[in-house]
Structures are given as C-alpha cells and as structure tokens.
KEZA-819345 format. One record per residue: x negated, y negated, z negated of N, C-alpha, C in turn. Coordinates in steps of 0.1 Angstrom, whole numbers, plus 2048, in hexadecimal, padded with zeros to 3 digits. Each point is the difference from the previous one (the first is absolute). Layout:
XYZXYZXYZ
...
//
This chain:
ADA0D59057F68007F67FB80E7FD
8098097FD7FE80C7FE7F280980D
8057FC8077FA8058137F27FE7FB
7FF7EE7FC7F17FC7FF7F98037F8
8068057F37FB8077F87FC80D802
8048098087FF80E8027F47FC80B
7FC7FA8097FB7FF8077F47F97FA
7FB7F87F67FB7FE7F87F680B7FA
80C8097F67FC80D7FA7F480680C
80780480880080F80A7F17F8806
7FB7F18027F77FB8057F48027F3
8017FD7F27F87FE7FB7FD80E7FC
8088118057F88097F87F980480E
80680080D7F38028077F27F6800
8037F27FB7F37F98017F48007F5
8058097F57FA8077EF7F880580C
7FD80C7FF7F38098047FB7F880E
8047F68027F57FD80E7FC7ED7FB
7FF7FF7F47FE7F47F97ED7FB809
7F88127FD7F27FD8047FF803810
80E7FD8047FE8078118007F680D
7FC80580C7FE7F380780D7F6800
7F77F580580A7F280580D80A80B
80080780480D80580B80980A7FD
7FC8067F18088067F68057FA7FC
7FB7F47F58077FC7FB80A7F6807
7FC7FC80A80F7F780A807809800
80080980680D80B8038038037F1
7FC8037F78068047F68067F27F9
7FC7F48018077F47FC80C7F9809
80380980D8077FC8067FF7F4809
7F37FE8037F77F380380B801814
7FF7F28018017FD8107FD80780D
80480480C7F98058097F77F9805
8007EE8017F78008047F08007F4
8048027F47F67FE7FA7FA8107FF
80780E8097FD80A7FE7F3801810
8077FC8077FD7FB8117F27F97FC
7FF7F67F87F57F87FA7F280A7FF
8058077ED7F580B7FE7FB808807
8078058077FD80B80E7F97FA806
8017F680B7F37F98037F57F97F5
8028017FB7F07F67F77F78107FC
80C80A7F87F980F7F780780A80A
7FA80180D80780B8057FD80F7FD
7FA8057F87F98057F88088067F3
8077FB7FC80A8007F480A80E803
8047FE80E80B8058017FE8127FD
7F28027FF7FB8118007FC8007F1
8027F47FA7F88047F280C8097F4
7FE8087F88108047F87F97FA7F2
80D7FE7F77FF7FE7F480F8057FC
7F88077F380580B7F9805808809
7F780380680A80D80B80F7F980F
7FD7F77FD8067FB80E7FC7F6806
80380380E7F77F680980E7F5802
8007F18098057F77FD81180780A
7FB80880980E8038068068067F8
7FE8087F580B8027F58057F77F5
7F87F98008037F87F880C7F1807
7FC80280F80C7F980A80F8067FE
7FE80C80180E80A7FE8047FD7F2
7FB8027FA8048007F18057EF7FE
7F87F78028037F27F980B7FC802
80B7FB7FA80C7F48077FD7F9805
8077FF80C8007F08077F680180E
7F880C7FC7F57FE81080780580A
8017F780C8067FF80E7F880A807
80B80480A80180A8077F17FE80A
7FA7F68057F77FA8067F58007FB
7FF7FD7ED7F68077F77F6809801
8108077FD7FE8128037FA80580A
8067FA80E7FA80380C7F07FC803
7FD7F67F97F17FB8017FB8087F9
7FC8027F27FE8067F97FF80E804
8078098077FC80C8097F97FF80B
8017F68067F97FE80D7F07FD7FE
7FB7FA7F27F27FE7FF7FC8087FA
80B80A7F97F680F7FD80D80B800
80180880C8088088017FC80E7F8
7F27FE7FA7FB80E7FE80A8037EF
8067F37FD8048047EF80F809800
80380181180D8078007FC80E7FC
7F58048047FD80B7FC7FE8067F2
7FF7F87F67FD8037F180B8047F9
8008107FB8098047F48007FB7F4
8057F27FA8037FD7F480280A7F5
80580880280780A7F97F580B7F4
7ED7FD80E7F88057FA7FB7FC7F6
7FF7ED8037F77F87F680C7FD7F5
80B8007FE80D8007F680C80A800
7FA80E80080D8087FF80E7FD7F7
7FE7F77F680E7FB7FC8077F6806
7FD7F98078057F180980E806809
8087F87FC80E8078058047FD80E
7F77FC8047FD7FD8127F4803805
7FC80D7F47F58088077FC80680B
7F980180980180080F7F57F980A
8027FE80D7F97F980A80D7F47FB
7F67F880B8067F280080F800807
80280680D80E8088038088047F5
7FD80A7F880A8027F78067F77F6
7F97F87FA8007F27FB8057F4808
80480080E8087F780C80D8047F8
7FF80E80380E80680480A8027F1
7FA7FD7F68018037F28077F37FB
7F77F38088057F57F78087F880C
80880980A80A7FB80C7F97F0809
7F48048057FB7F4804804801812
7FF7F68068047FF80D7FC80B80B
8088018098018118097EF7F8806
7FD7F38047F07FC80B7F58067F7
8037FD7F17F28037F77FD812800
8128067FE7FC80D8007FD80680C
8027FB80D7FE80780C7EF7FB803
7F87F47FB7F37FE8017FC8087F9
8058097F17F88057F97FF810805
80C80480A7FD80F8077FA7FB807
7FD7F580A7F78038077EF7FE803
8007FB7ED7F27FF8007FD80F7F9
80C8067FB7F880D7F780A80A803
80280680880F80980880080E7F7
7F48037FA80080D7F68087FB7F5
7FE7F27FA80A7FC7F3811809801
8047FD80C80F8037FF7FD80E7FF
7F880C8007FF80F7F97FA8007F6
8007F67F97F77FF7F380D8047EE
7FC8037F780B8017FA7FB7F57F4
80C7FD7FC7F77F47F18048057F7
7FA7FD7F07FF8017F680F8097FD
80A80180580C8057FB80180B80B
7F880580A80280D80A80A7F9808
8037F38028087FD8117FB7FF808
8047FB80C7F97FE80D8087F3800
7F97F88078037EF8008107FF808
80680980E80C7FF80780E8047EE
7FB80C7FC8038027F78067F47F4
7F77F87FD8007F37F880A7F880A
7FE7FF8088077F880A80C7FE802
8058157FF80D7FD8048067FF7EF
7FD8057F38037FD7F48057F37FC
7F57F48058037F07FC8067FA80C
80680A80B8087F78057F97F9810
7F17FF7FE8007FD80C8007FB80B
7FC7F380A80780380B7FD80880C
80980780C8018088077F57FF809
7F77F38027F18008057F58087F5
8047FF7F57F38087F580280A803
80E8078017FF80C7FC7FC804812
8007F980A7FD80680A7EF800800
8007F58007EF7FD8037F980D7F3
8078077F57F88097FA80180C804
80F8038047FD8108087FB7FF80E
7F97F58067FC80380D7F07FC7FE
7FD8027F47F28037F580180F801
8068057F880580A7F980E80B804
80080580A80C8048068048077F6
7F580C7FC80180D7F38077FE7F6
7FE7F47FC80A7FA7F580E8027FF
8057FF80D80C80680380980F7FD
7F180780480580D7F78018057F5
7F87F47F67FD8067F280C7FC7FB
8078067F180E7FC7FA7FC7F47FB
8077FF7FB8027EF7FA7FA8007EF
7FB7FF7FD7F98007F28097FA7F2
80E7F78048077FF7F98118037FC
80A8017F98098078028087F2806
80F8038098087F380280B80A7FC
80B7F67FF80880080280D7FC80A
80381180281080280980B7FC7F9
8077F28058108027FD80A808803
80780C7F580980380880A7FD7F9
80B8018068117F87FF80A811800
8077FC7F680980B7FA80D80080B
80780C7FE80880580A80E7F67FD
7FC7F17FD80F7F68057FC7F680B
7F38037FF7F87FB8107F7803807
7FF80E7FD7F980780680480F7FE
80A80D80380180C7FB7F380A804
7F37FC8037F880C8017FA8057F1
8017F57F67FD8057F58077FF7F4
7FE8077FB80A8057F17FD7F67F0
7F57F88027FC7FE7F38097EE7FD
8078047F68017F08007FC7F87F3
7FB7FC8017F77F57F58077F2802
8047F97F98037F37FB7F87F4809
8027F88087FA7F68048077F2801
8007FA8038017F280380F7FD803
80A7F97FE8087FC8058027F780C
80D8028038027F280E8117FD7FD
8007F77FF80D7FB80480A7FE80C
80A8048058037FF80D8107FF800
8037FC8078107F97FF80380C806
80B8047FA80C80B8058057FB80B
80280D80880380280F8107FC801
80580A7F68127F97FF8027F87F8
7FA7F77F78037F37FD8007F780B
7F38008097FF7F780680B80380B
80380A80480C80080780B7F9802
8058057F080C7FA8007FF7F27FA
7F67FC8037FE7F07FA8047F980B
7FF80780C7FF7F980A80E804809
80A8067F680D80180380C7F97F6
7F98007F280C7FE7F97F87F67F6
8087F57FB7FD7F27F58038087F3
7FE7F77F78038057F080B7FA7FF
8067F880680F7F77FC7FE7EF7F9
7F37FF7FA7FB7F37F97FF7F980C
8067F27F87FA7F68107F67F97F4
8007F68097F07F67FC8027F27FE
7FF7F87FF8037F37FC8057FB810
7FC8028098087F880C80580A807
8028097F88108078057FE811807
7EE80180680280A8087F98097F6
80680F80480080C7FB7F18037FE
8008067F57F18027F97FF811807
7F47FD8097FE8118077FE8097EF
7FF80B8047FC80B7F47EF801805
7F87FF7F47F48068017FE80B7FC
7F580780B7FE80D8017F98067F5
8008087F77FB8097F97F3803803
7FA8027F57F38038027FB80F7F7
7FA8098047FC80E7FD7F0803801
7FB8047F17F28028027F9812805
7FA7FE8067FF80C8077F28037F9
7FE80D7FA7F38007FA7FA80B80A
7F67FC8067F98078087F280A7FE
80380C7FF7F28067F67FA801808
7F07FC7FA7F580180A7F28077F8
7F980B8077F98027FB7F5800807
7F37FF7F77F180180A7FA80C7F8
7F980380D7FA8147FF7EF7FB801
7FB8037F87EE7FD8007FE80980C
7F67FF8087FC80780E7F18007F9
7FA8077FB7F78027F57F07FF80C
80180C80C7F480380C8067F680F
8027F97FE80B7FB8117F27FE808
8057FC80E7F480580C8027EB800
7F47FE8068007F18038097F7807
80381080A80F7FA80680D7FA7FA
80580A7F680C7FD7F67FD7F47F5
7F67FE7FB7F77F57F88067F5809
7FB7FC80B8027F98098107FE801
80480880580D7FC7FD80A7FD7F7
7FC8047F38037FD7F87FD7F17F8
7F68018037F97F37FA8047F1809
80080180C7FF7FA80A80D7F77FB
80D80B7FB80C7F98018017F77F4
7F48047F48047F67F77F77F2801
7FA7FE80A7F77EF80580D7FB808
80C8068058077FD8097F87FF80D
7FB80B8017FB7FE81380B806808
80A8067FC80C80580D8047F4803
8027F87F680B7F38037F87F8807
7F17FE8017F77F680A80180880B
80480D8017FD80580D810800807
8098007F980F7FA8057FF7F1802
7FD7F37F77FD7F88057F97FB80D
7F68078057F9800809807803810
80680B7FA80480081080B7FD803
8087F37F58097F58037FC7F6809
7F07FE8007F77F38067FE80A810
80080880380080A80F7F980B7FC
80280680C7FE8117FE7F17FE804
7F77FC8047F77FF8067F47FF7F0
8067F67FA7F57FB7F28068097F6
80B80980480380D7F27F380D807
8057FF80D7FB80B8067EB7FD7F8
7FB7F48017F27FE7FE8018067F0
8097F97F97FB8047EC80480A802
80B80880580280E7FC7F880E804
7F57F780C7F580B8047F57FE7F6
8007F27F77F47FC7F78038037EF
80C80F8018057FC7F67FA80D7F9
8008017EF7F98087F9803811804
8127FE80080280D8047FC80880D
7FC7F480C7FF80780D7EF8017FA
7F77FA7FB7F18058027FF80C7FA
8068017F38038107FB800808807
80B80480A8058048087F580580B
7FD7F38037F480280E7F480B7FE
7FC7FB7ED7F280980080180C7F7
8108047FD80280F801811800802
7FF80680C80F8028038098077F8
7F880E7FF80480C7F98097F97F1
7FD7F47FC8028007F58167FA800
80280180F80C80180480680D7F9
7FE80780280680B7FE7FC8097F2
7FA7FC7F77FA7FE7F080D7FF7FD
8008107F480E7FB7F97FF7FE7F0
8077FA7FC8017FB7F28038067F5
7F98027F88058047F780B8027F9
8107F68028088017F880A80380D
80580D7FD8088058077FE803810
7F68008007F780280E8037F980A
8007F37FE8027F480A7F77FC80B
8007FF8067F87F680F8007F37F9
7F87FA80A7FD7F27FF80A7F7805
80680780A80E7FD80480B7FD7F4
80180B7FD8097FE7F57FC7F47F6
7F48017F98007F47F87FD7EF802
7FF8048148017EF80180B7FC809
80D80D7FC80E7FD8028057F97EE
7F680B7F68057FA7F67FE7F07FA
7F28008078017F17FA8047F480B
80A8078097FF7F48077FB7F980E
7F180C8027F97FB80C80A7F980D
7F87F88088087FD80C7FB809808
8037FE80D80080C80F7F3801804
7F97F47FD7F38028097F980A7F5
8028047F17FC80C7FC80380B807
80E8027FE80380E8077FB804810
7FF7F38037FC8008107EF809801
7F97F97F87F28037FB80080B7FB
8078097F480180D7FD805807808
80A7FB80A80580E80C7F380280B
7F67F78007F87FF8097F780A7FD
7FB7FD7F67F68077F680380E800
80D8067FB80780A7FA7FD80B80A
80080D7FB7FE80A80B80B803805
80F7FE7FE80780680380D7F57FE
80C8047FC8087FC7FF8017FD7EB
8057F38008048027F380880B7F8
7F88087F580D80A7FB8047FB7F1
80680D7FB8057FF7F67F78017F1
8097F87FB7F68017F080680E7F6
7F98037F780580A7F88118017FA
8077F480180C8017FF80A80380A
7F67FB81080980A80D8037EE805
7FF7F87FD8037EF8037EF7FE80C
8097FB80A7F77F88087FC7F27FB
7F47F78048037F080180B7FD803
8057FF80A80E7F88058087FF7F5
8028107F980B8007F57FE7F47F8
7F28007FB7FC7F57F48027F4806
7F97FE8108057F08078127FC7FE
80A80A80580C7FD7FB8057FD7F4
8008097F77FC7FC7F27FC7F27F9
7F67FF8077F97F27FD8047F4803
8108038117FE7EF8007F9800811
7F98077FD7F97FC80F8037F980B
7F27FA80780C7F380A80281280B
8047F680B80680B8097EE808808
7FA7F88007F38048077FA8077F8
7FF8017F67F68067F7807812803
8117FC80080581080080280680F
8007F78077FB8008117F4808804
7F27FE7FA7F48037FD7FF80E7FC
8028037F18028077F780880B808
80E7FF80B80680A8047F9808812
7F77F88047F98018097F680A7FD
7FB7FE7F67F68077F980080B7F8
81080380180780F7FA80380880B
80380B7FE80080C80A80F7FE802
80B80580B80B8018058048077F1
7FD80D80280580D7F88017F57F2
7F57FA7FB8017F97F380F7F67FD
//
C-alpha cells in the first residue's frame, strides 16, 4: 500500500504542470499502458516533438513510474532529437537537471534505455548537469551496472582522467589486523571461540554425565575480539579508486567470484565488461595514480578492499612497471596477506613485484 501510494504521489506531481499538455504527456505521466502509448503515437504522431512546461514526452518517460523499457525505447525512436535538450537550461533548479542521459543515469533506469540515449546524443556523456558531474561519474556513485558505466566511458573516454567530484571513503584496519597503521579507533566487534578452549574440549570432559549416562563434553569458551576499524575521506580520488572503492560496496567482487564458479570462459566475458577494466582501458595511466593517503597505488587499495585477481591482473597490465611501495615501504601483497587473501590474488600480486622487493 505504501509503494502505491508513493507511486501515486510521484505520478500526480509530474501530471500538475502538464494538466493543459498533449494526450501523450499526459499517458506517460499517468502511467497509461504501452499499448495505449503505441496507440497515441500512431493516431498524434506529432505529439512526440511538442514540450510542455519545458519537457518534451521522452522526459517525461524517464521521469514517470512504471513506463517500460519498450516505452522509453519508442518514445526515442519517434523523436531522437529530445536527447539533445539541456533541461538544466529551461529549469536550473530540477535535481535531475541535465540532458535526458543524465536523468537515465540519475534515476538507475535500464543499461538498453541508457545505451539508446548515448547513442542518439554521444556529446550528452561530456555534458556536465546542474551539480558539475559528468553522467559515468553519477554512475559509478549510485552503483550502476558495469554495462552503464562502460557504454559511458566509451562516449567519454576523458572522463576517466578527470578526479572524481566526490569524497569516498578508504577502510583502514588498526595494527591487530593490519600493522601498516598506527591509528586505532573503536569498531565493531566479533565473537570467536577460543583456539585453546576449543582444544581442549576436544581432549578433556567436565566430569558431569547426563541423564543416560554419557559424559557431558566441556563447551568451548567464547572471546570477543574488538576489531578497530577506521575510514580515511579520500577528499580528490581519480575515477579509478572511486571505482574501486565503490564497486565493492554493490558487491560486484562477489558477482565476479561467483561467476567464475559457473566457468572461466563467462568470468573471463564480465570481467572484460567490468567497470574497473573500462577505466582502465580509456586511461591506463590512471594505474599508476597515487593516492593521497599515504601514497598508495591502486594496487594497494583494491588489496585493501578486497579486489579479486582479475583486478590485479588488469592493473599489472595497465601499470608501467612493477608494483611498488606505498609511503610506509608495504607492497600490495603485504596488504593481500594481511587480508586473508585467497592464494591467487597473492600469486598475482607477487608476480607483479620485483625479486629485489
């Protein structure tokens, strides 16, 4: 009930200002049927170029709840010219101020709608909207998926070099699980059974028996281990580290471990289609970009969050040289051991270090 209510709302304040607007506004803004949108288009084909209050009906397709992907698709196809229109002119306050693209990418609509909208208007993806982003930018912020963000830097390669326009945040972990750094701040607990409880549980009884006679084992002890964790603002990061960073909180490592449980052949396809490799492709350099906190590689911080191999594979490729050291004298690998790492990640990681290292 709530759903239909919001959807309700969010229907009747786009359908207020287009009350005096054509029959094919106001469907799309009422959330009207495809075929009854399929209908208007043939009877008023004419409609589709008309704007009220400053938008023509394909924004108003992006915008409405509920209009299908197929909508959308018609609706550009009978006038591709509205991809071209900066919203942002005729309503500088509209918080999806922009081309029609930046408004795809804003309100997470499907990777077919946003890849028809680069390729009716391929300047949109260097366009910036009402807040100074670039649409790959938005992209990698909300998450995404790894076709948007590709189909927009292969609009927009340049994008790749510019920094990231917002701050993320780096996890780092205090020196009882990690010794490269000194700060320790309070975080989260974990509970974890003692190593020599469980030992000797599985040597020696408490002496209690139990109602039919046999010895009551001893249960193992339990010890809370408080694990400090801290996050460092990365205030300028390059789109690369964004990316990596960001990436791991949608859980894309784990789709990309999942994946190549199903064969190497369908990991090998997503992990060439994946955010970090397009980065990568349309500026390499950004391999070897160091970070602001403690003068890190990209290496290093997608050892810290975790990355799987087919990262490091992609940044050794990329990289000019050999992985080095960060301002504390620590390679990746260090941080991959540290971490846990499976054995490939630190396989990878040691390939990609120098002997002498």
């Amino acid at each position: 009930l709530t759903e239909d209510i919001k959807r309700c709302v969010s229907q009747s304040e786009i359908a207020r200002p287009l009350l005096k607007a054509s029959p094919l506004h106001a469907a799309l803004a009422t959330g009207a049927p495809e075929a009854t949108i399929r209908a208007i288009l043939r009877a008023r084909p004419g409609d589709v170029r008309k704007e009220s209050s400053g938008m023509h009906p394909l924004h108003v397709a992006l915008e409405a709840p509920g209009a299908s992907v197929a909508t959308k698709l018609a609706i550009l196809r009978a006038y591709p010219a509205a991809a071209r229109v900066d919203y942002a002119e005729a309503d500088p306050g509209h918080p999806l101020g922009g081309t029609a693209l930046h408004c795809a990418v804003y309100l997470g609509d499907d990777p077919l709608v946003i890849a028809a909208l680069v390729r009716a208007y391929p300047h949109a993806a260097k366009a910036l909207d009402s807040t100074g982003a670039l649409p790959v930018q938005v992209a990698v912020k909300l998450g995404a998926p790894d076709a948007v963000v590709q189909a927009l830097l292969a609009a927009a390669p340049e994008a790749a070099k510019l920094p990231y326009p917002w701050p993320v945040s780096l996890p780092i972990h205090d020196a009882h699980c990690n010794r490269r750094y000194d700060e320790t701040p309070r975080g989260a607990a974990e509970t974890l059974s003692s190593s020599s409880a469980s030992s000797s549980a599985s040597k020696t009884t408490t002496g209690k028996t139990t109602s039919n006679g046999k010895a009551e084992k001893h249960q193992p002890s339990t010890t809370t281990i408080v694990r400090s964790v801290k996050t460092v603002a990365l205030s300028t990061p390059s789109l690369l580290v964004a990316t990596l960073l960001l990436r791991k909180s949608v859980g894309w490592y784990g789709n990309l471990r999942a994946a190549g449980k199903k064969g190497k052949r369908v990991a090998a396809v997503l992990q060439s289609r994946s955010a970090t490799h397009a980065v990568l492709k349309a500026h390499p350099a950004a391999a070897d970009a160091l970070v602001e906190y403690h003068k890190m590689t990209p290496a290093h911080v997608a050892a810290t969050v975790g990355a799987p191999v087919c990262v490091f594979k992609a940044l050794a490729r990329a990289a000019a040289g050999e992985f080095g050291r960060d301002g504390q004298k620590n390679l990746p690998v260090h941080i991959a051991i540290l971490r846990s790492a499976p054995p490939g990640v630190i396989t990878a990681l040691l390939r990609s270090s120098s002997s002498s290292s």
